[in-house]
DOPA-896560 format. One record per residue (C-alpha): residue number from 1; residue in one letter; x, y, z. Coordinates in nm, 3 decimals. Last residue first. Example, Ala and Ser with C-alpha at 12.3 -4.5 7.8 and 13.67 -1.06 7.14 Angstrom:
2
> resi, resn, u, v, w
> 2, S, 1.367, -0.106, 0.714
> 1, A, 1.230, -0.450, 0.780
This chain:
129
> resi, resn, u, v, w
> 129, X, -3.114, 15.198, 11.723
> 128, X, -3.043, 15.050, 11.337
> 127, X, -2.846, 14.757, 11.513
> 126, X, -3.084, 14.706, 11.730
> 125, X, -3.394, 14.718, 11.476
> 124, X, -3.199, 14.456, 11.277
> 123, X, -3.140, 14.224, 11.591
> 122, X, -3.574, 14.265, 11.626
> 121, X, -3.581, 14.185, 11.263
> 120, X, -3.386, 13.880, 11.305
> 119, X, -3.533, 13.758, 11.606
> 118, X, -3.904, 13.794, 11.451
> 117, X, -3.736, 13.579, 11.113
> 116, X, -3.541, 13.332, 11.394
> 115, X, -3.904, 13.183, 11.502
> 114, X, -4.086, 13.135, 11.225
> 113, X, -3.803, 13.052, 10.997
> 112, X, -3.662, 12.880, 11.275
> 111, X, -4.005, 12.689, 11.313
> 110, X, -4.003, 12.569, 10.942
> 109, X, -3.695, 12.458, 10.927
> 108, X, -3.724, 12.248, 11.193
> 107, X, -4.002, 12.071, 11.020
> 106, X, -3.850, 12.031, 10.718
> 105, X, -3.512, 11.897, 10.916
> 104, X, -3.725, 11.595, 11.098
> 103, X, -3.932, 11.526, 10.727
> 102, X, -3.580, 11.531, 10.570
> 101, X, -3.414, 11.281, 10.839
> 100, X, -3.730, 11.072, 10.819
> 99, X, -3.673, 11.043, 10.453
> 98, X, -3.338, 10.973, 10.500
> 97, X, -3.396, 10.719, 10.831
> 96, X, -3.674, 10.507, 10.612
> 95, X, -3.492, 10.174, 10.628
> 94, X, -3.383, 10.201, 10.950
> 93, X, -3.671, 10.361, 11.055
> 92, X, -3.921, 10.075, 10.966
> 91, X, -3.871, 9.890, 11.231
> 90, X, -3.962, 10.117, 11.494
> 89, X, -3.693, 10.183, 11.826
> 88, X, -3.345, 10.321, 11.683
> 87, X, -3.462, 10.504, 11.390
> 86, X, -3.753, 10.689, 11.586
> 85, X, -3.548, 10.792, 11.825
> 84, X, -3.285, 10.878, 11.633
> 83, X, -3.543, 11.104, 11.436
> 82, X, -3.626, 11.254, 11.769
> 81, X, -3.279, 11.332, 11.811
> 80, X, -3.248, 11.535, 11.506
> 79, X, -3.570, 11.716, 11.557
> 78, X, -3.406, 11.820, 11.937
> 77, X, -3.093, 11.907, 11.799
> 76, X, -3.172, 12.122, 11.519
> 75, X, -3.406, 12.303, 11.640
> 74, X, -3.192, 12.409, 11.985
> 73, X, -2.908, 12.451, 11.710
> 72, X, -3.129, 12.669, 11.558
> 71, X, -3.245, 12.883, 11.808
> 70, X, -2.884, 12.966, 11.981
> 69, X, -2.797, 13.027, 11.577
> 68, X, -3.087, 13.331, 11.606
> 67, X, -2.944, 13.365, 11.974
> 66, X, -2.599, 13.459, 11.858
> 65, X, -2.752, 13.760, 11.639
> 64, X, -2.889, 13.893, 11.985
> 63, X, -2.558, 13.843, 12.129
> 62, X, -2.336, 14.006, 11.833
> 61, X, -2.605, 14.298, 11.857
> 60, X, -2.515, 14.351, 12.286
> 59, X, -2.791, 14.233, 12.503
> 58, X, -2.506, 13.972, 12.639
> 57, X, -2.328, 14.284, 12.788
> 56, X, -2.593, 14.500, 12.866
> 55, X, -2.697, 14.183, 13.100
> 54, X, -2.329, 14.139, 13.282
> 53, X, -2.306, 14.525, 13.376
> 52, X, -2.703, 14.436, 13.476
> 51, X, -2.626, 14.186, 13.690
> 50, X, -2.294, 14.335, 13.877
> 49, X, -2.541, 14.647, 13.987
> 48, X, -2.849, 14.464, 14.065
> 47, X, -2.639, 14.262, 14.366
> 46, X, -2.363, 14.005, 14.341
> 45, X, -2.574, 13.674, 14.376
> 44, X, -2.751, 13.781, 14.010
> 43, X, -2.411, 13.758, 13.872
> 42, X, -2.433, 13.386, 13.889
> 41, X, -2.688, 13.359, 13.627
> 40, X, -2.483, 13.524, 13.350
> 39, X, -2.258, 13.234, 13.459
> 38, X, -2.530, 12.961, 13.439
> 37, X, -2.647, 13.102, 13.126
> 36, X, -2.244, 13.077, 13.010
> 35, X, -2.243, 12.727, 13.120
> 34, X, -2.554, 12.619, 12.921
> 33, X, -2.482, 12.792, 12.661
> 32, X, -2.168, 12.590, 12.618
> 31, X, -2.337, 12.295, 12.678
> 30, X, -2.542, 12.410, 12.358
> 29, X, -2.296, 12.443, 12.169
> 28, X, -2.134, 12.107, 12.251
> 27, X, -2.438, 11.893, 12.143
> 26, X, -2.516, 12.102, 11.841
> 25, X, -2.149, 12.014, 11.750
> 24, X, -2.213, 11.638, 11.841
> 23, X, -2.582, 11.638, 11.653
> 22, X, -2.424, 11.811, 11.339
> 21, X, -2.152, 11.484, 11.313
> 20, X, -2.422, 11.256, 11.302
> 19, X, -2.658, 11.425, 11.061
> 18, X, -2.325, 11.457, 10.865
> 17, X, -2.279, 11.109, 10.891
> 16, X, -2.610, 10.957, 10.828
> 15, X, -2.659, 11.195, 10.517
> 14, X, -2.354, 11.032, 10.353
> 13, X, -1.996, 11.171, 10.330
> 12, X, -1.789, 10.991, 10.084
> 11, X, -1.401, 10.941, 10.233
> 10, X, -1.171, 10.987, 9.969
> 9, X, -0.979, 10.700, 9.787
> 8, X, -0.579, 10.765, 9.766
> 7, X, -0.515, 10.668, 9.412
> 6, X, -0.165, 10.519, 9.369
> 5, X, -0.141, 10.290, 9.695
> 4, X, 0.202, 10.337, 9.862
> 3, X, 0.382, 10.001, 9.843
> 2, X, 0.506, 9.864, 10.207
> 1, X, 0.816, 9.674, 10.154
């Protein structure tokens, strides 16, 4: 008979995997964008009066917040895959891929502050009318 084992050992989540895991969700959120530009793109076929019911709509504060995350998942996922790049075709990535990971991420960083601070006041200024 099958014993049960008396410490059940958890899984240890390394850089590698989370970087992994962040790339997928990146992934789908921005095919998600994708489809709903191509559906806010759509409405342009049914006259100014159907496009801009659908633009107030995605001008709306919870849409101009959504494009400060829209930003950094676009970050995100490009840095991210040029650090796969780089891992996958030198060889010195492999050994290097945390410190590359950190470099990628700095850098990213960096531009959504740059770029998501000017969004952020501008969804602020919204919100205040």
């Amino acid at each position: 008979m099958l014993e049960k084992p008396s410490v059940i050992k958890r899984y240890r989540l390394h850089i590698g995997t989370i970087a992994w895991i962040l790339h997928r969700v990146t992934g789908l959120l921005l095919v998600f964008y994708l489809m709903l530009h191509i559906w806010v793109t759509h409405h342009l076929s049914q006259g100014p009066a159907g496009f801009n019911k659908v633009m107030k709509a995605v001008q709306s504060p919870l849409f101009l917040f959504l494009e400060i995350g829209l930003l950094g998942c676009v970050l995100y996922h490009a840095f991210n895959g040029l650090r796969i790049i780089i891992v996958e075709f030198s060889k010195e990535g492999v050994e290097a891929h945390k410190q590359i990971f950190a470099a990628m991420m700095a850098v990213a960083l960096f531009l959504f502050l740059v770029g998501g601070v000017p969004m952020f006041v501008h969804f602020l200024h919204t919100l205040a009318g």
